[in-house]
C-alpha positions in Angstrom: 21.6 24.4 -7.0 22.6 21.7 -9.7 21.0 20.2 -12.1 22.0 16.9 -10.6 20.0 17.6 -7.6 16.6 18.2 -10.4 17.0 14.8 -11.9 17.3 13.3 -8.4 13.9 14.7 -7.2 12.5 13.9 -10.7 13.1 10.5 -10.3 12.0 9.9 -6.6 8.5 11.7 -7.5 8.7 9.3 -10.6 9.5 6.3 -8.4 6.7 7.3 -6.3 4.5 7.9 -8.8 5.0 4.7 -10.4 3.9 2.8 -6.9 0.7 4.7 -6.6 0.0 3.7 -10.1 0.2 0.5 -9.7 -1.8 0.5 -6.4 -4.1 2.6 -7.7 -4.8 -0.4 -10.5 -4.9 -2.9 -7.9 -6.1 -1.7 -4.8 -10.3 -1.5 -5.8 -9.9 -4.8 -7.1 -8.3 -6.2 -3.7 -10.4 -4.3 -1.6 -13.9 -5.3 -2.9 -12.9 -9.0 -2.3 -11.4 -8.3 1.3 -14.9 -6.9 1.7 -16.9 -9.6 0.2 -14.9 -12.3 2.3 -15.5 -10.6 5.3 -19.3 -10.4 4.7 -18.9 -14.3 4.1 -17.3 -15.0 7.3 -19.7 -12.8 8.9 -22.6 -14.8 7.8 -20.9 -17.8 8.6 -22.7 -19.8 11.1 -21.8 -20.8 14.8 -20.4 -24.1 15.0 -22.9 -26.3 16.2 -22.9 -28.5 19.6 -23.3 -31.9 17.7 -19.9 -32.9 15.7 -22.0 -34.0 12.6 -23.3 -30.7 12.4 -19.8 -28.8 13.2 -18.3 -31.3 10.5 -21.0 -30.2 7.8 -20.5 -26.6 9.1 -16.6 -26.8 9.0 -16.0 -27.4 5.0 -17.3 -24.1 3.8 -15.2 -22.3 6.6 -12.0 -23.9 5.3 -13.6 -23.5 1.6 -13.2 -19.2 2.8 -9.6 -20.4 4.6 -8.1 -21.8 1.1 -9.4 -18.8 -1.0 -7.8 -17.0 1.5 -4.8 -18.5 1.4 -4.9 -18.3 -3.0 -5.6 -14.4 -2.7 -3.2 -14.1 0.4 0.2 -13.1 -2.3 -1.8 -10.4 -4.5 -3.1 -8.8 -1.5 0.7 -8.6 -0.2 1.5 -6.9 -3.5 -1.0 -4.1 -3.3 -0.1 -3.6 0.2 3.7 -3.7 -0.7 2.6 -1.5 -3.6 1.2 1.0 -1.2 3.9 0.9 1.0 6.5 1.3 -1.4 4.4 4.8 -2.3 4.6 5.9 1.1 8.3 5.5 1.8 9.2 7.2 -1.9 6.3 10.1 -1.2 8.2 10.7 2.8 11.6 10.4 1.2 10.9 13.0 -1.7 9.2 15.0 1.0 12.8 15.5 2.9 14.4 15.8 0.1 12.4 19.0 -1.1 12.8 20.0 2.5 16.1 19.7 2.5 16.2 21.4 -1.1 14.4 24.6 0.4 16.3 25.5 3.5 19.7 25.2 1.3 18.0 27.5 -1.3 17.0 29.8 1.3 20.8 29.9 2.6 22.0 30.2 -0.7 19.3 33.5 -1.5 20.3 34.5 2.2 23.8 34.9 1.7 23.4 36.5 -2.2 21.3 38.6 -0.4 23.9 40.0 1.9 26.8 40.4 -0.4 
């Protein structure tokens, strides 16, 4: 096996590594707001029969709506983030597998001569 085939599995666990860092710093952060908001719109009220009182009931819904919207790109990163992880983890994953069966063949046949 060559050395070229080292470096290239060193970098894709480093690649990999360097996405679950980064979603690692991000992710509690993200995930304690998701939580919060979704306590908020669980306490939100029923919108009332009378429209004065669905008017007065309606600004703090779109008050949640806007923050929403304001959070909406950092939450795409850490989910990016963690996808990005996934694909470099599964793609270093064959890579190893692939790695194994052709030292296997190689010790095979060394075997046999």
């Amino acid at each position: 096996m060559s050395h070229r085939c080292c470096r290239c599995r060193c970098r894709g666990v480093e690649k990999a590594s360097e996405h679950l860092i980064l979603y690692q710093q991000q992710h509690p952060e993200e995930k304690t707001w998701v939580s919060n908001m979704q306590l908020q719109v669980k306490h939100l009220p029923r919108l009332a029969e009378s429209v004065v009182q669905a008017r007065a009931q309606f600004q703090p819904a779109m008050n949640m709506y806007n923050a929403l919207g304001e959070r909406k790109p950092s939450v795409e990163q850490v989910n990016r983030d963690g996808g990005r992880y996934i694909r470099e983890a599964k793609i270093y994953d064959l890579k190893l597998r692939a790695y194994r069966r052709a030292w296997r063949t190689c010790t095979r046949a060394s075997t046999r001569a």
